[in-house]
C-alpha positions in Angstrom: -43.2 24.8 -58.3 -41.7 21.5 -57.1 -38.3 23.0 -57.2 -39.7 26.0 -55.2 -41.2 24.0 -52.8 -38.0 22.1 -52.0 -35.8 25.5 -51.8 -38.8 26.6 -48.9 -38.4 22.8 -47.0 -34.7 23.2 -46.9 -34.4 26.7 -45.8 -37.3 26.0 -43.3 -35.1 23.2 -41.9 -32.4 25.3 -41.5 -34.1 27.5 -40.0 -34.9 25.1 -38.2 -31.3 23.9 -37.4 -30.3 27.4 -36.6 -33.0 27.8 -34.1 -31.7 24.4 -32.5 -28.4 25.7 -32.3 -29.3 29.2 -30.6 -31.7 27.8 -28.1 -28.7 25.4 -27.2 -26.7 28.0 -26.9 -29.3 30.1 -24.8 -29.1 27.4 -22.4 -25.1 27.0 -21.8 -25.1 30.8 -21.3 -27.8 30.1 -18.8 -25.7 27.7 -16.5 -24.2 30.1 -14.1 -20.2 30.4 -14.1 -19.8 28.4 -10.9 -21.3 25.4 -11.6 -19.0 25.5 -15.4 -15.8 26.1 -13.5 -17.3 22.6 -11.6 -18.3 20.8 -14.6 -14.8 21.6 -16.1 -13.0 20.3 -13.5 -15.3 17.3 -13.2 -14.4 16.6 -17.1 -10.4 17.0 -16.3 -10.8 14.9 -13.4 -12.7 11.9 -15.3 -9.9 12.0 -18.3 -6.9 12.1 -15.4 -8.8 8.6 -14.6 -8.5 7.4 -18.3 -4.7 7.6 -17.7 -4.2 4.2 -16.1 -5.8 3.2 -19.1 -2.9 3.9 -21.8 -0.6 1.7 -19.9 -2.4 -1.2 -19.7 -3.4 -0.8 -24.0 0.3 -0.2 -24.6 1.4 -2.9 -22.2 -1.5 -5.1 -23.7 -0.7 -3.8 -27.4 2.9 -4.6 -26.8 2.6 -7.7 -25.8 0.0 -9.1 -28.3 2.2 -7.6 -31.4 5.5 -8.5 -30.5 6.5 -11.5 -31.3 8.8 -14.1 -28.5 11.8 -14.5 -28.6 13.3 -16.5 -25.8 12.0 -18.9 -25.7 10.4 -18.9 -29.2 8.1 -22.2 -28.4 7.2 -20.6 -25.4 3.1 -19.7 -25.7 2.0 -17.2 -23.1 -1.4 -17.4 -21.2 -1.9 -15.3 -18.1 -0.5 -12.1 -19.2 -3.2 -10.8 -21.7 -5.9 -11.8 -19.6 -4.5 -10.5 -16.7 -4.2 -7.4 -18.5 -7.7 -7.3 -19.7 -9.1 -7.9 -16.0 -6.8 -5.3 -14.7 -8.3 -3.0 -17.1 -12.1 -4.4 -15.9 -11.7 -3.4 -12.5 -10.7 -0.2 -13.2 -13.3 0.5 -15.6 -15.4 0.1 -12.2 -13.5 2.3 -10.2 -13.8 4.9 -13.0 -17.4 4.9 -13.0 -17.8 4.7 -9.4 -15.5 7.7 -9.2 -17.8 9.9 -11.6 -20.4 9.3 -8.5 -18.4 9.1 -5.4 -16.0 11.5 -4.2 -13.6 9.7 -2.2 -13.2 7.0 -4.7 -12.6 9.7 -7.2 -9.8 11.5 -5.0 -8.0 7.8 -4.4 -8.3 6.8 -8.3 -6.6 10.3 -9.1 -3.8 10.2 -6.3 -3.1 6.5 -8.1 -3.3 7.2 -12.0 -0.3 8.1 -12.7 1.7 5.5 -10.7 -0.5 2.9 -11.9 0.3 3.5 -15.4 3.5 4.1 -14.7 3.4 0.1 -12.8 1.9 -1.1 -15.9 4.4 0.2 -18.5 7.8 -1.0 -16.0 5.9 -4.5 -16.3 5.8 -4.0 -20.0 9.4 -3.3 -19.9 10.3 -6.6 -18.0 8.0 -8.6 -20.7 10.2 -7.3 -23.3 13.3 -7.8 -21.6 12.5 -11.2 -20.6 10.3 -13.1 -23.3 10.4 -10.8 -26.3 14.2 -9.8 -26.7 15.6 -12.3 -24.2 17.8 -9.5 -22.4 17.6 -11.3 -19.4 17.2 -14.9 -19.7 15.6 -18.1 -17.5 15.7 -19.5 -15.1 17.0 -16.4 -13.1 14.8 -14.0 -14.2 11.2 -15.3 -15.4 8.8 -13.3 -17.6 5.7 -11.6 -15.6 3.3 -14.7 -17.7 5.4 -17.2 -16.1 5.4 -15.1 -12.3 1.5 -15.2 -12.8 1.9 -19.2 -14.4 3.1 -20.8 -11.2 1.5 -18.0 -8.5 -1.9 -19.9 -10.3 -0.8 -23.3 -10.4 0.6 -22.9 -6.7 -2.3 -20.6 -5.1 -2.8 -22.8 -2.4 0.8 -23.5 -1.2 1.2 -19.6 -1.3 -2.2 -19.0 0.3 -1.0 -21.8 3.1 2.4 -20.0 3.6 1.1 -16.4 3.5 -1.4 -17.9 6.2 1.6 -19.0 8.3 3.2 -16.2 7.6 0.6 -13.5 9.2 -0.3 -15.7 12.0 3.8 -15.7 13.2 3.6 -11.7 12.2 0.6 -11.2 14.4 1.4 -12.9 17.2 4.7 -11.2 17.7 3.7 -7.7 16.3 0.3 -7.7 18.8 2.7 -8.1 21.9 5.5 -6.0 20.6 2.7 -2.8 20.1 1.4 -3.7 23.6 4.3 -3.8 25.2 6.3 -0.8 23.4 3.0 1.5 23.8 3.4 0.3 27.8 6.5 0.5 28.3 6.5 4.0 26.4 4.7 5.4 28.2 6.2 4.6 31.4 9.6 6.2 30.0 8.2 9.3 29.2 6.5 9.6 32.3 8.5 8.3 35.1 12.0 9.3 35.9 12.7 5.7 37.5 11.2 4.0 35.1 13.5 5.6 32.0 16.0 5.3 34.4 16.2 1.4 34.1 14.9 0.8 30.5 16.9 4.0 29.1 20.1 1.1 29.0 18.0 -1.7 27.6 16.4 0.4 25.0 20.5 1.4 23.9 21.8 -1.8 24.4 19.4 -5.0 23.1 17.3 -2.5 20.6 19.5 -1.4 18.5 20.8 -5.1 17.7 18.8 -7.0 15.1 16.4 -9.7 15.3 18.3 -12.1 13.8 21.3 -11.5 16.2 19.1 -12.6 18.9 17.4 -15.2 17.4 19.9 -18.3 18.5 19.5 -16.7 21.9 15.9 -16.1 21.9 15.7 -20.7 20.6 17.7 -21.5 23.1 15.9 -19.3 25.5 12.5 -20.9 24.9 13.5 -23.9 23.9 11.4 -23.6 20.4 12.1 -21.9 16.9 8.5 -20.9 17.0 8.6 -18.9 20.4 12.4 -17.6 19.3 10.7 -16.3 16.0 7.9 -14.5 18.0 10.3 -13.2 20.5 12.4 -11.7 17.6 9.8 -10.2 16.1 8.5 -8.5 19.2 11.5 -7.1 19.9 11.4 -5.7 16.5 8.2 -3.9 17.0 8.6 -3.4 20.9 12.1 -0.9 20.1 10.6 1.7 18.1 7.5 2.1 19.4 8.8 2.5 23.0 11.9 5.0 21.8 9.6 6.7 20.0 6.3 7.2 21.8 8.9 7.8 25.0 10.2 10.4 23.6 7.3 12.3 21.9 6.0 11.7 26.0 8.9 13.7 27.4 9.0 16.1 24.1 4.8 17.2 25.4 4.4 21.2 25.5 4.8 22.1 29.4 2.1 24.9 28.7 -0.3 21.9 28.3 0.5 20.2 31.4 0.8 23.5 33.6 -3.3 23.7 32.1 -4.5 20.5 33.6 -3.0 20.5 36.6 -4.4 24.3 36.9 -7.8 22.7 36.3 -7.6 20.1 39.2 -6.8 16.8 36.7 -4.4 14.5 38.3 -1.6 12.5 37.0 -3.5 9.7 35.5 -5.7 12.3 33.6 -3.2 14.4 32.5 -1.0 11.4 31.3 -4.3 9.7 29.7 -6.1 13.2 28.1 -2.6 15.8 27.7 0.5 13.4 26.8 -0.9 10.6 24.9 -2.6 12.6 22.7 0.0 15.1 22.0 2.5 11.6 21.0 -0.3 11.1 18.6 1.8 12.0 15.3 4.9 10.1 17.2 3.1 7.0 17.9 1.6 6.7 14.2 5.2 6.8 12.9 6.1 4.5 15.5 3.5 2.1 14.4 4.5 2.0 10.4 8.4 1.3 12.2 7.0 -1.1 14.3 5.4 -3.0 11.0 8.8 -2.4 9.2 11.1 -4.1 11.6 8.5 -7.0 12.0 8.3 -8.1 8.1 12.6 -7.9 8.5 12.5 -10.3 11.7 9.8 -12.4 10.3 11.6 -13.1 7.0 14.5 -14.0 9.0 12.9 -16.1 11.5 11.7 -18.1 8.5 14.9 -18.4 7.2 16.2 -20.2 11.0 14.0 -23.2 12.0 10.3 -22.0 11.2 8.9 -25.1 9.3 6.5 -23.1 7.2 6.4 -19.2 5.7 6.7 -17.1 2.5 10.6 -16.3 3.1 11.1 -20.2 4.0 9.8 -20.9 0.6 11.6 -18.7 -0.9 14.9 -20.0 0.1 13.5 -23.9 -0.9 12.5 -23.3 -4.3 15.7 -20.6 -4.7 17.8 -23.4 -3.7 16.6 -25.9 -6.7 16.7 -22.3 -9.1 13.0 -22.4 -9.9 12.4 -19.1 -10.1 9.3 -18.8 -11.4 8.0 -20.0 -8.1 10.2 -17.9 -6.0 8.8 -14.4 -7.9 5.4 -15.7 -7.3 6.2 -16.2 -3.6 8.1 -12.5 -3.8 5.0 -11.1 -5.0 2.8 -12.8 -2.7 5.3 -11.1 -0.2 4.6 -7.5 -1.5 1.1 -7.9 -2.0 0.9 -8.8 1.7 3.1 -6.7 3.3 1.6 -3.6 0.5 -1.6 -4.2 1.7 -0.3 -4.8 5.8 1.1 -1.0 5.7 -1.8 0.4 3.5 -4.2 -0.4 6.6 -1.4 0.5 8.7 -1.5 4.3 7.1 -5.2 3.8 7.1 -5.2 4.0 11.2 -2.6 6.4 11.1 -5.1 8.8 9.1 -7.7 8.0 11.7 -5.4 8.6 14.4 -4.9 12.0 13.1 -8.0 12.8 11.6 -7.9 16.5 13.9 -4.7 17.6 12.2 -6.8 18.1 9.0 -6.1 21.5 8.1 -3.5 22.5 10.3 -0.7 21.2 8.9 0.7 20.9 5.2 0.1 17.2 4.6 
């Protein structure tokens, strides 16, 4: 009997299992095929975000097992942890992407280069402290770069600070005055007809070719560095706004004026807008030439700056420092063109869907 009545348990329990089973299965035949198409993608979508992932564990798995090489003494500090906090922060963005769509898009579009980021940096930790490929001082390993950007944070935070204030002040003038005198080239024939020859002559010439001129001129390094870096950003935004000016579709114009607007109008509501594309190129061009002119204004006279200390410390072959100022440098100027492309997508927010990109 006791036997029996174990045989009837079990196969009541699997019956009861089995019924389990079906009514699962009852209810994933239930959900309609739309919302399983979305459910799959949403699944494929949360592993792409994993992917960043692998390269920090490999990077973090190489690092950790290998042992140093050159130099063998040498006991690392920075890099692990800053692996771990790199893989911290994107644990956030990963969850936040499961629940918000835009963040979702932006950690997808950056998966793969971020792994990609984190396995080059791997690379240059093996070819630098775990083989000794390339060797110090000329070429530091990344702990090291992160070593001195921590011990130095605040002479690269007051030097990245002197840095953007010399950038602004002559980018904000160049924009204002290459947007101005743009627009006066593409819509006056006697206007292009005196700045046509300036824009060919002094444009095309670098910043640092003027900038003895520009010190003399004004009688400071400081005002010769501005002046070299708006001319930097005043070229390509008048060439190219003036030019996307005269380049505006006739059929357009022939409109307004049909309608009664007058010049101002048509100028202010027809041609501007249509140099819309034109003058958001212009403005990543403008921020291009700048950083160049910038970096070399440091380099002639300007007391303080990120490419000024670059040359000091480069001179006495501490490297280490000079990496951490060169990534200060692309972290800045990375982040500068980011918001830069930012604007640009705001500019053009009404070409989304009618064209490819």
């Amino acid at each position: 009997m006791a036997r029996f009545s174990a045989s009837t348990e079990a196969d009541s329990s699997n019956q009861k299992d089995t019924a389990s089973i079906e009514s699962l299965m009852i209810r994933d035949s239930d959900v309609p095929p739309e919302r399983r198409v979305v459910l799959r993608a949403r699944s494929t979508e949360a592993a792409k975000m994993l992917i960043p992932f692998a390269g920090i564990f490999l990077a973090y798995l190489v690092h950790v097992l290998v042992p140093n090489v050159y130099p063998a003494t040498y006991v690392p500090k920075y890099w692990a942890p800053f692996l771990l906090g790199c893989a911290g922060v994107w644990t956030v963005v990963w969850l936040l992407g499961l629940f918000i769509v835009p963040v979702r898009k932006k950690a997808l579009r950056l998966s793969w280069l971020l792994a990609f980021l984190f396995v080059f940096l791997e690379v240059w930790d093996i070819a630098t402290l775990k083989t000794g490929y390339m060797k110090l001082p000329f070429i530091p390993s990344p702990d090291k770069v992160l070593e001195q950007l921590t011990v130095n944070h605040l002479k690269v935070i007051e030097s990245a600070q002197a840095s953007l204030l010399l950038l602004f002040e002559g980018l904000s003038i160049g924009l204002v005055l290459g947007f101005a005198s743009g627009v006066l080239c593409g819509c006056s024939r006697l206007a292009n007809y005196w700045l046509a020859p300036l824009l060919k002559i002094v444009g095309p010439v670098p910043g640092l070719v003027w900038l003895p001129v520009f010190v003399k001129m004004f009688g400071s390094s400081h005002a010769g560095s501005v002046a070299a870096i708006v001319l930097a950003a005043w070229f390509p935004m008048t060439l190219m706004l003036s030019n996307a000016i005269k380049n505006t579709d006739i059929a357009l114009i022939e409109r307004a004026q049909t309608l009664g607007a007058s010049k101002t109008r048509i100028v202010a509501h027809v041609m501007i807008p249509a140099a819309a594309p034109a003058l958001a190129d212009a403005l990543f061009m403008a921020l291009a030439g700048s950083f160049g002119a910038l970096s070399a204004a440091e380099l002639c006279g300007v007391k303080s700056g990120l490419a000024l200390a670059v040359s000091t410390w480069g001179t006495i072959a501490n490297f280490g420092v000079v990496f951490a100022y060169v990534l200060a440098m692309i972290i800045i100027f990375a982040t500068l063109t980011a918001l830069m492309f930012a604007v640009r997508n705001w500019l053009l927010r009404w070409q989304k869907g009618l064209v490819r990109w």
